[in-house]
N, CA, C and O atoms as CSV, one atom per row, in Angstrom:
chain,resi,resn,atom,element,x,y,z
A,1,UNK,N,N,64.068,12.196,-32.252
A,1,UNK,CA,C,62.771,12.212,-32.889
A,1,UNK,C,C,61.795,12.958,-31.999
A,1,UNK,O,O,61.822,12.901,-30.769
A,2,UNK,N,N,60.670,13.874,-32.931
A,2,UNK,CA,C,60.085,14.606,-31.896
A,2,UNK,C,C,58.561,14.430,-32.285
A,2,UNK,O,O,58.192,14.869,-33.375
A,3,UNK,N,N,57.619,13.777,-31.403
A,3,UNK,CA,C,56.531,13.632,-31.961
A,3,UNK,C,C,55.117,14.086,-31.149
A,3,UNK,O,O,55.134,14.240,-29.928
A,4,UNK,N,N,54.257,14.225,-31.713
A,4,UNK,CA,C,53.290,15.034,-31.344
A,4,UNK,C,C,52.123,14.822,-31.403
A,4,UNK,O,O,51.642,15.570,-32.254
A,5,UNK,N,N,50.830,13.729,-30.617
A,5,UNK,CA,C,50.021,13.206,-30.985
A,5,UNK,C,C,48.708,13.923,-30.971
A,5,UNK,O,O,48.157,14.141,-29.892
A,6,UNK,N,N,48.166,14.307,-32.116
A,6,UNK,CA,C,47.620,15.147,-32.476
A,6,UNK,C,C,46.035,14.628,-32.345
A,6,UNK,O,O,45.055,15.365,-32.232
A,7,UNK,N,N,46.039,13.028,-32.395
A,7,UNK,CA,C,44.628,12.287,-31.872
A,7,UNK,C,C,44.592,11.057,-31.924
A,7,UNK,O,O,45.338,10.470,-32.708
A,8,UNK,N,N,43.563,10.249,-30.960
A,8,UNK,CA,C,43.612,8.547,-31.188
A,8,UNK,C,C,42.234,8.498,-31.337
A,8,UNK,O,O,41.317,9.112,-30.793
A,9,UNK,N,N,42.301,7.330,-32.498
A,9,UNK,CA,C,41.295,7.315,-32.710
A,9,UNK,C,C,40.756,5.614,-32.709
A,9,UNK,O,O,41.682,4.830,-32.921
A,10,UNK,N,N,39.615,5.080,-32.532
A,10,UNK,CA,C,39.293,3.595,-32.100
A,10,UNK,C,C,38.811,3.199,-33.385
A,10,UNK,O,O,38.041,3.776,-34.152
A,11,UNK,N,N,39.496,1.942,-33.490
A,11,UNK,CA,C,38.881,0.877,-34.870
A,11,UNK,C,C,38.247,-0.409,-34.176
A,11,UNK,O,O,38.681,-1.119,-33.269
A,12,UNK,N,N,37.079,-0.463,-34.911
A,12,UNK,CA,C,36.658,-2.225,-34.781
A,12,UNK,C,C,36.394,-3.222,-36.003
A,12,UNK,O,O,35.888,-3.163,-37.123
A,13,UNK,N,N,36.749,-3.770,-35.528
A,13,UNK,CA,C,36.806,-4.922,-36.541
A,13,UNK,C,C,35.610,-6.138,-36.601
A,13,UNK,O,O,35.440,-6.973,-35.712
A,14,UNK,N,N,34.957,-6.054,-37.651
A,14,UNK,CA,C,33.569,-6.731,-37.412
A,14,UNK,C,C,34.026,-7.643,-38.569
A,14,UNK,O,O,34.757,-7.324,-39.507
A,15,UNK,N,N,33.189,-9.402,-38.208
A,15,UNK,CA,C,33.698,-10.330,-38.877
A,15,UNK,C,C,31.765,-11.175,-38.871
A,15,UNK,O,O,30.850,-11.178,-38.048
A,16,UNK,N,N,31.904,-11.606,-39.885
A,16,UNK,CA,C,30.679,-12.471,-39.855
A,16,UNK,C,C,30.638,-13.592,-40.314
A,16,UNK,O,O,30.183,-13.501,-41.453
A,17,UNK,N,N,30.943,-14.984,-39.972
A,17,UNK,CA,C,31.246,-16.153,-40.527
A,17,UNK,C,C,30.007,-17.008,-41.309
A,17,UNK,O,O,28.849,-17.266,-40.983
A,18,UNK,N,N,30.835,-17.320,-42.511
A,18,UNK,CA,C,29.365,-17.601,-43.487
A,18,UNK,C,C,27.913,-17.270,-43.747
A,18,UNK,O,O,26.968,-18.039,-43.916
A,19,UNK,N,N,27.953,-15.944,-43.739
A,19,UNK,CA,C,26.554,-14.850,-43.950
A,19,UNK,C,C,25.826,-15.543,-45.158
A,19,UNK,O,O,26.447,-15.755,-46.199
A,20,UNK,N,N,24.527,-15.891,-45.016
A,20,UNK,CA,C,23.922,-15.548,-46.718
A,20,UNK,C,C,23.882,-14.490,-47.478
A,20,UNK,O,O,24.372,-13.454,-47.029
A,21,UNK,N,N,23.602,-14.493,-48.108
A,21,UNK,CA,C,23.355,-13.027,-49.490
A,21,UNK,C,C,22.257,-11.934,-48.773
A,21,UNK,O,O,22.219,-10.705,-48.824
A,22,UNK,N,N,21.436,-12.861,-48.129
A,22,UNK,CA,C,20.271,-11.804,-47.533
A,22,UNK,C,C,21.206,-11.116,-45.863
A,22,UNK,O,O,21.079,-10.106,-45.170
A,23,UNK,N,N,21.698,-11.786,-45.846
A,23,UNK,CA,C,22.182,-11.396,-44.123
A,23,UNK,C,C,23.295,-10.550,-44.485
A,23,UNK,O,O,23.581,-9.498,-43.912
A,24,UNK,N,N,23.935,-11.081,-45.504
A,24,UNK,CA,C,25.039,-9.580,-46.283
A,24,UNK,C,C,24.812,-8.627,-46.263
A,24,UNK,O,O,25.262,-7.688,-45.606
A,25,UNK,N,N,23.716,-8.740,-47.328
A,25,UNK,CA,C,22.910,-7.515,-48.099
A,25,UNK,C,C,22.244,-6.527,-46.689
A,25,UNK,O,O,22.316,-5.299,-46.671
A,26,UNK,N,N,21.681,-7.268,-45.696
A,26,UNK,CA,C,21.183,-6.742,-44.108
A,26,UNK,C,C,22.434,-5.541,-44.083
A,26,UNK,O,O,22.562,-4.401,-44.532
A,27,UNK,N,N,23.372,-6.619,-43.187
A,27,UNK,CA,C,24.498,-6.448,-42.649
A,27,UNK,C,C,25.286,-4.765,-43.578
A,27,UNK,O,O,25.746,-3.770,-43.017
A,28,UNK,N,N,25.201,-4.960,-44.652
A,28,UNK,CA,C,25.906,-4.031,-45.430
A,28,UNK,C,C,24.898,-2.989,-45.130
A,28,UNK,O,O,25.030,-2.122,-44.266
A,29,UNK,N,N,24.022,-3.123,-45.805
A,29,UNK,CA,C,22.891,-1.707,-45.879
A,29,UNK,C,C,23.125,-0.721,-44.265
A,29,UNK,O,O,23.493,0.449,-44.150
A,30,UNK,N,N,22.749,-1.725,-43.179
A,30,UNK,CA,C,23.412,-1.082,-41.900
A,30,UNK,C,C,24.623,-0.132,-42.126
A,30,UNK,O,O,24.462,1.081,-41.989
A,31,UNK,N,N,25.569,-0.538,-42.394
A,31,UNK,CA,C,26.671,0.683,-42.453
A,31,UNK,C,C,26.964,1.350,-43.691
A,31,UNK,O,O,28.046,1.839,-44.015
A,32,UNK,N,N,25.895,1.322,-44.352
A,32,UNK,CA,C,25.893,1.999,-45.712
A,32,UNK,C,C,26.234,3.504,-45.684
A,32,UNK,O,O,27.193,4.019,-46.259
A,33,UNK,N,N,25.262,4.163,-44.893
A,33,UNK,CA,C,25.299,5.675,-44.442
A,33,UNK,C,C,27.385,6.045,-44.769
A,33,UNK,O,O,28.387,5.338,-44.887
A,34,UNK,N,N,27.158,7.152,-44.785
A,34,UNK,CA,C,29.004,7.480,-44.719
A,34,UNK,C,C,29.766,7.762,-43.074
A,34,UNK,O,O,30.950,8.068,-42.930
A,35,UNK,N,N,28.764,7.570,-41.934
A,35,UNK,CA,C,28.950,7.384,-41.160
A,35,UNK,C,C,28.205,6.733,-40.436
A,35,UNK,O,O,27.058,6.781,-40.879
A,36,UNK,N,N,28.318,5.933,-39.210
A,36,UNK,CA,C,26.917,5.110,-38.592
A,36,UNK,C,C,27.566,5.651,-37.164
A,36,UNK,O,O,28.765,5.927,-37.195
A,37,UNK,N,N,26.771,5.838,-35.774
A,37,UNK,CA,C,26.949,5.506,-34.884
A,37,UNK,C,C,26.803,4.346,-33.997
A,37,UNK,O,O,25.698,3.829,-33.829
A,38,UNK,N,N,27.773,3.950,-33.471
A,38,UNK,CA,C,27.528,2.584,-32.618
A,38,UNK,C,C,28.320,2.603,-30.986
A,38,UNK,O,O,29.401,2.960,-30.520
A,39,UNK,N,N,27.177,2.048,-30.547
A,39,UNK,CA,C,27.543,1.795,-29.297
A,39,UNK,C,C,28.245,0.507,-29.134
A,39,UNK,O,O,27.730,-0.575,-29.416
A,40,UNK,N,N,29.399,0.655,-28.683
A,40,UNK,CA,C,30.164,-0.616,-28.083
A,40,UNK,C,C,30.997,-0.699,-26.888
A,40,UNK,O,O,31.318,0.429,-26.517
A,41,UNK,N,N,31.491,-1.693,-26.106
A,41,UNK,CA,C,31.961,-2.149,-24.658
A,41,UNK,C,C,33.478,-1.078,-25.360
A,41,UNK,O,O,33.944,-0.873,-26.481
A,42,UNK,N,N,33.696,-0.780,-24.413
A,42,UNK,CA,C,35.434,-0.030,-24.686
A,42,UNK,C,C,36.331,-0.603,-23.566
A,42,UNK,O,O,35.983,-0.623,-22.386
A,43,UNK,N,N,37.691,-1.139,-24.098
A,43,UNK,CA,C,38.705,-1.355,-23.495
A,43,UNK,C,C,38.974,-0.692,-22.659
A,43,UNK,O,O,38.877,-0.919,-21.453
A,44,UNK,N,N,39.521,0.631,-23.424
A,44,UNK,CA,C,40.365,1.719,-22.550
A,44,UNK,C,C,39.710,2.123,-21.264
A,44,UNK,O,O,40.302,2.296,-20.199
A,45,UNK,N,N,38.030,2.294,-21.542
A,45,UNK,CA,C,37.454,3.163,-20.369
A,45,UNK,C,C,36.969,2.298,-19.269
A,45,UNK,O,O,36.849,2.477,-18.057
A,46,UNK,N,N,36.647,0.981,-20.319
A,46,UNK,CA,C,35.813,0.002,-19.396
A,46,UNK,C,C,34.439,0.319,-19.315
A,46,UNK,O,O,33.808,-0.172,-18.379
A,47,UNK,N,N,33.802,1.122,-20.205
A,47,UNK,CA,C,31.878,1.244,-20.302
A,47,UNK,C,C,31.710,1.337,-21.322
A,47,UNK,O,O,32.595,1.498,-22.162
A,48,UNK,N,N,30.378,1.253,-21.561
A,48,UNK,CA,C,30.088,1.278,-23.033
A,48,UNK,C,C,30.496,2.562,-23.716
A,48,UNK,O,O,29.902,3.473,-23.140
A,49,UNK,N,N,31.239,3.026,-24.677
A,49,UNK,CA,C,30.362,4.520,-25.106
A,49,UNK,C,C,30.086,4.210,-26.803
A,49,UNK,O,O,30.313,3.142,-27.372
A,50,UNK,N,N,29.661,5.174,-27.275
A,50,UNK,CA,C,28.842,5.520,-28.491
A,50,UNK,C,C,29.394,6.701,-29.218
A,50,UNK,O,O,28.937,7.824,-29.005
A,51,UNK,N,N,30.453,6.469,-30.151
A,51,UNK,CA,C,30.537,7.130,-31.306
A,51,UNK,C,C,30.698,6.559,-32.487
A,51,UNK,O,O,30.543,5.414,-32.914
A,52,UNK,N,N,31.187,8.005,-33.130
A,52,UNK,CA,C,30.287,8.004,-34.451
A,52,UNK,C,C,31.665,7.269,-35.799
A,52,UNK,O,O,32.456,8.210,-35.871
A,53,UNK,N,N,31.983,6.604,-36.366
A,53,UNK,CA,C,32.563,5.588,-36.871
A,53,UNK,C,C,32.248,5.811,-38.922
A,53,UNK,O,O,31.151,6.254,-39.262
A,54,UNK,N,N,33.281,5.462,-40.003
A,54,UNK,CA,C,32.640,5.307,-40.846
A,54,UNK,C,C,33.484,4.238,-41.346
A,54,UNK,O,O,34.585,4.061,-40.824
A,55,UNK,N,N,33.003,3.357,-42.500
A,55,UNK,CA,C,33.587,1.743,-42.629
A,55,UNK,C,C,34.624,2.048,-43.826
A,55,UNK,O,O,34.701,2.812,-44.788
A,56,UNK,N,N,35.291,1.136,-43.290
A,56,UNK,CA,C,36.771,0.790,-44.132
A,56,UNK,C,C,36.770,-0.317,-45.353
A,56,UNK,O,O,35.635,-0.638,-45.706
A,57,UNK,N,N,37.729,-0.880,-45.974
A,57,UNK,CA,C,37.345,-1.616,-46.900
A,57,UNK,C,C,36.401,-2.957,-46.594
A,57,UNK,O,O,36.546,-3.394,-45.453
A,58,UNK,N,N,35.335,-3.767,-47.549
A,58,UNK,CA,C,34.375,-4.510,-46.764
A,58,UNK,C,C,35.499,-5.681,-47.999
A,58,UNK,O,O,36.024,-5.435,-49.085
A,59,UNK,N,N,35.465,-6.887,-47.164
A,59,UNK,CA,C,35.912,-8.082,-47.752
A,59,UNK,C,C,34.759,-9.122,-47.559
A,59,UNK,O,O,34.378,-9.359,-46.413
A,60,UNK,N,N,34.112,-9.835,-48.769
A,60,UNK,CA,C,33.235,-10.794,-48.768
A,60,UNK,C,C,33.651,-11.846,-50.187
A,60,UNK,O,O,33.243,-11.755,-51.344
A,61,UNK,N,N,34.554,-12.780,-49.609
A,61,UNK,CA,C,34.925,-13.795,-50.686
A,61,UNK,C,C,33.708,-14.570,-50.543
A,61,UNK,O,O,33.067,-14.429,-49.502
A,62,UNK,N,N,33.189,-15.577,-51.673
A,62,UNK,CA,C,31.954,-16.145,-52.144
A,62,UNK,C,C,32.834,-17.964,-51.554
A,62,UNK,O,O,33.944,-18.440,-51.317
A,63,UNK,N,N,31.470,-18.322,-51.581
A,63,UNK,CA,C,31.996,-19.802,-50.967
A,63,UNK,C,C,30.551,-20.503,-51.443
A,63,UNK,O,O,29.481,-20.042,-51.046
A,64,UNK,N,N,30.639,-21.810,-52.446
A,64,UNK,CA,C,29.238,-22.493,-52.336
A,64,UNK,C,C,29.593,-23.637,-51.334
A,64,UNK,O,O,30.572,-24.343,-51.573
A,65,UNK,N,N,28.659,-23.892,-49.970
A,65,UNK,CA,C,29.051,-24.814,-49.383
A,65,UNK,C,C,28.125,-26.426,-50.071
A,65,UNK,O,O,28.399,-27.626,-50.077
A,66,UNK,N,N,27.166,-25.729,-50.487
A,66,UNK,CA,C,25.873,-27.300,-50.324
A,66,UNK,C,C,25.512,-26.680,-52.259
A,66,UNK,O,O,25.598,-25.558,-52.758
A,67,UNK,N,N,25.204,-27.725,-52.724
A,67,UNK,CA,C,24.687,-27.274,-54.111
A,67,UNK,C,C,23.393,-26.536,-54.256
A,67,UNK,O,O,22.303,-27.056,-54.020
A,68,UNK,N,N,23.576,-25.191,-54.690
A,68,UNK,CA,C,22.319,-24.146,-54.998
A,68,UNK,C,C,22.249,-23.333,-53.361
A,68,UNK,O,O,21.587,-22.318,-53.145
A,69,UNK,N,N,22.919,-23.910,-52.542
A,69,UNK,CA,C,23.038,-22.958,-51.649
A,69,UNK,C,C,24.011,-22.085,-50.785
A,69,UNK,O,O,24.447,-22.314,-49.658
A,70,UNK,N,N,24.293,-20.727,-51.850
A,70,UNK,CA,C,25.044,-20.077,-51.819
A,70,UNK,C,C,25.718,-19.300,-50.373
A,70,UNK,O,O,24.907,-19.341,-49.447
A,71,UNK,N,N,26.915,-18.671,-50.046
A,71,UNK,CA,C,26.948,-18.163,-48.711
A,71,UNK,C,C,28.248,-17.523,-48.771
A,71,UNK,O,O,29.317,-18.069,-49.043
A,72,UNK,N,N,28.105,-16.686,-48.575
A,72,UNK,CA,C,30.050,-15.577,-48.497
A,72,UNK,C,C,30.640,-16.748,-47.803
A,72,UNK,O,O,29.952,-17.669,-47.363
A,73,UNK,N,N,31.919,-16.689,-47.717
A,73,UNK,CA,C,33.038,-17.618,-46.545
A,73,UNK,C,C,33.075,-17.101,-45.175
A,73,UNK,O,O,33.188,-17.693,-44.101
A,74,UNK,N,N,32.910,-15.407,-45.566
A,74,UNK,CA,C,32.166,-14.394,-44.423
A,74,UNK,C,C,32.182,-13.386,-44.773
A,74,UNK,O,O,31.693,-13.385,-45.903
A,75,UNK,N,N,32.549,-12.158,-44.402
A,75,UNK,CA,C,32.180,-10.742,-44.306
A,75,UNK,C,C,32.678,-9.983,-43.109
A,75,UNK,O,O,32.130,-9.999,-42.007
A,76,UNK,N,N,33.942,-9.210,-43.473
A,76,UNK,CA,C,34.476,-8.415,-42.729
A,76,UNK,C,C,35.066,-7.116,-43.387
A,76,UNK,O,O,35.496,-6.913,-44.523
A,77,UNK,N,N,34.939,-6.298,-42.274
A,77,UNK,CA,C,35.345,-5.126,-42.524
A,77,UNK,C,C,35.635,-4.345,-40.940
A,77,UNK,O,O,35.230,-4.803,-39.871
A,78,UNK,N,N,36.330,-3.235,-41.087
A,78,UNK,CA,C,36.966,-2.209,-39.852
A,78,UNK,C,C,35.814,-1.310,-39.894
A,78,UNK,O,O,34.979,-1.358,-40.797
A,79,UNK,N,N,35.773,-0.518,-38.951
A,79,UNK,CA,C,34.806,0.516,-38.653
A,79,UNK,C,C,36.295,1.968,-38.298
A,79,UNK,O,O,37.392,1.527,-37.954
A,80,UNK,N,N,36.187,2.964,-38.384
A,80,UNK,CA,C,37.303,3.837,-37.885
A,80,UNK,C,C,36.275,4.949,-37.495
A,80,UNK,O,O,35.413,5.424,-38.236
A,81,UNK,N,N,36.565,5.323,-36.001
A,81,UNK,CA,C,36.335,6.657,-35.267
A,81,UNK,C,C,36.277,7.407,-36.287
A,81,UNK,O,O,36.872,6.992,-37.281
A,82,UNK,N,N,35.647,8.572,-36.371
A,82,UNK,CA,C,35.506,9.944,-37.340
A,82,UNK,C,C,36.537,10.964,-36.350
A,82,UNK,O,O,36.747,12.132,-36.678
């Protein structure tokens, strides 16, 4: 087998446990753009750096915990390097 790595690229995985509708609706609009930049801690290098990322599928199953007061179960989605 002969292979040839042509690029790596960094995913993150963002999770938000029991968001309201308003902190969703926040949360989403933020990575709305078709790309966002974000700064985050990096493994590989060990410092922060800052690129540019666009979001992967968003999962928000609905959950009523208390009566009339509504709240996702959470809200996650991947981010992928451009």
């Amino acid at each position: 087998m002969h292979k040839n790595r042509i690029a790596q690229k960094r995913k993150l995985s963002f999770t938000w446990a029991a968001p309201t509708p308003q902190e969703a609706a926040a949360i989403l609009a933020a990575f709305d753009p078709e790309y966002v930049s974000i700064t985050y801690p990096d493994t590989k290098t060990g410092r922060n750096e800052t690129k540019t990322f666009y979001t992967g599928d968003i999962t928000s199953p609905m959950k009523i915990w208390t009566v009339g007061k509504k709240r996702y179960e959470m809200l996650s989605f991947d981010v992928i390097e451009r």
